[in-house]
C-alpha positions in Angstrom: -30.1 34.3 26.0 -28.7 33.1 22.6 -27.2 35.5 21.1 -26.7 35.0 17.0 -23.5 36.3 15.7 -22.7 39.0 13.7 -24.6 40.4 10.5 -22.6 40.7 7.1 -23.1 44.0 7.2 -21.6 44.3 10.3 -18.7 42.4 9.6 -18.2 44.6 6.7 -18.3 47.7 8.4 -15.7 46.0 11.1 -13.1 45.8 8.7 -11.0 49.5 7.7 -10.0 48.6 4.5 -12.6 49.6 2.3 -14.6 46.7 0.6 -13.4 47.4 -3.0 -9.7 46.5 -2.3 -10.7 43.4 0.4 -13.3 41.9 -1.8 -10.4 41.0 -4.3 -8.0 39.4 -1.9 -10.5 37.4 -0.1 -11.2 36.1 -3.2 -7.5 35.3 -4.1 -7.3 33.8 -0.8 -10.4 31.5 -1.1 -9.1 30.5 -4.9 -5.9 29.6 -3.4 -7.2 27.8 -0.5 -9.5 25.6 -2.8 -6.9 25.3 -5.5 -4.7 23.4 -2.5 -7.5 21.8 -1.4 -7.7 20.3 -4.7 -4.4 19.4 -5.0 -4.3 17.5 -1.5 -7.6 15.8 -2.2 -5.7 14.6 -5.8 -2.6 13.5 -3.5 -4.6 11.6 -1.2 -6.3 9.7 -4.3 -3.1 9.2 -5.7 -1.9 6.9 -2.8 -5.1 5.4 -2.2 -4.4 4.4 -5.6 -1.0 3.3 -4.9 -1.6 1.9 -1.5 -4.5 -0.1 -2.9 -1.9 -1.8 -6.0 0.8 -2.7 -3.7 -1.4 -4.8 -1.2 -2.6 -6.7 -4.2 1.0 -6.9 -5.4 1.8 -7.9 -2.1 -1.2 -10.6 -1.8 -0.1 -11.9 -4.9 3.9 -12.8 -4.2 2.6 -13.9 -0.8 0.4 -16.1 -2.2 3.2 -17.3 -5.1 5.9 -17.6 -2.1 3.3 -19.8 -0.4 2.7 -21.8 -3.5 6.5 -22.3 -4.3 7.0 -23.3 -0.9 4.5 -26.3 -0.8 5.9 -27.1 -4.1 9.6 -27.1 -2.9 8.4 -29.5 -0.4 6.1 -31.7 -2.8 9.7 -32.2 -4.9 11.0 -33.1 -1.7 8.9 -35.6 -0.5 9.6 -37.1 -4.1 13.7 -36.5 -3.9 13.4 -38.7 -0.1 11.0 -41.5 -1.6 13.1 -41.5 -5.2 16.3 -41.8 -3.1 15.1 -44.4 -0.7 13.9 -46.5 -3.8 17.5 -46.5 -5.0 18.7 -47.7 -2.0 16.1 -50.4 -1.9 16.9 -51.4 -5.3 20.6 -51.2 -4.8 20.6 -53.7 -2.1 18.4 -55.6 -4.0 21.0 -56.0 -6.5 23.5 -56.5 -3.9 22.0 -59.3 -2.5 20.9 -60.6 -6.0 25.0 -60.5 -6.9 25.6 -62.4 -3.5 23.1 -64.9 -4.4 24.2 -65.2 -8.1 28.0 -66.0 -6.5 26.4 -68.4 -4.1 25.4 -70.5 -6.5 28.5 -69.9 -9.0 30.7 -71.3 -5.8 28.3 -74.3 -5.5 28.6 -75.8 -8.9 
C-alpha cells in the first residue's frame, strides 16, 4: 500500500553520468545554493535591522511633533491672555486719563 521511495543506490544508478564527475557538481551546486542562502538570510537581517531603526526614528519625531505642537499651543494660550491683559490695561489707562481730565476741567 505505501510504497517508500527510491533507495540511494537506486538513484545513483538512475543517473548516466557516472558518479565521479556528478559527485563534484552537485556539490558546487549545493555550495552555491547555501552560499545564496546565506546571503539572503544576511539581507533579510539587514532590513529587519533597518526597518526596526526607522520606526523608532519615526516614534520619536512623532512623538517631538506632538510635543512641539502642545507647546505651540501652550505659547498661544499665553500670546491671547498676554494680549487681552494689554488691552485691559490700556483701557484702564484710558479711562484713568479721562478721569485725570475730569477733574483738571473741574478745578
Amino acid at each position: 500500500m505505501d510504497k517508500e521511495g527510491p533507495t540511494a543506490s537506486e538513484i545513483i544508478n538512475s543517473f548516466r553520468t557516472p558518479t565521479r564527475i556528478l559527485l563534484p557538481k552537485l556539490l558546487v551546486s549545493r555550495d552555491g545554493w547555501k552560499g545564496k542562502a546565506a546571503e539572503r538570510k544576511r539581507k533579510l537581517k539587514a532590513a529587519e535591522i533597518k526597518n526596526r531603526d526607522l520606526e523608532a526614528s519615526r516614534q520619536l519625531w512623532k512623538e517631538r511633533a506632538a510635543e512641539s505642537q502642545r507647546e505651540c499651543a501652550q505659547l498661544r494660550e499665553q500670546l491671547r491672555l498676554s494680549q487681552q491683559q494689554l488691552d485691559e490695561a490700556q483701557a484702564e489707562v484710558a479711562r484713568l486719563r479721562d478721569d485725570e481730565k475730569k477733574v483738571a476741567a473741574g478745578h
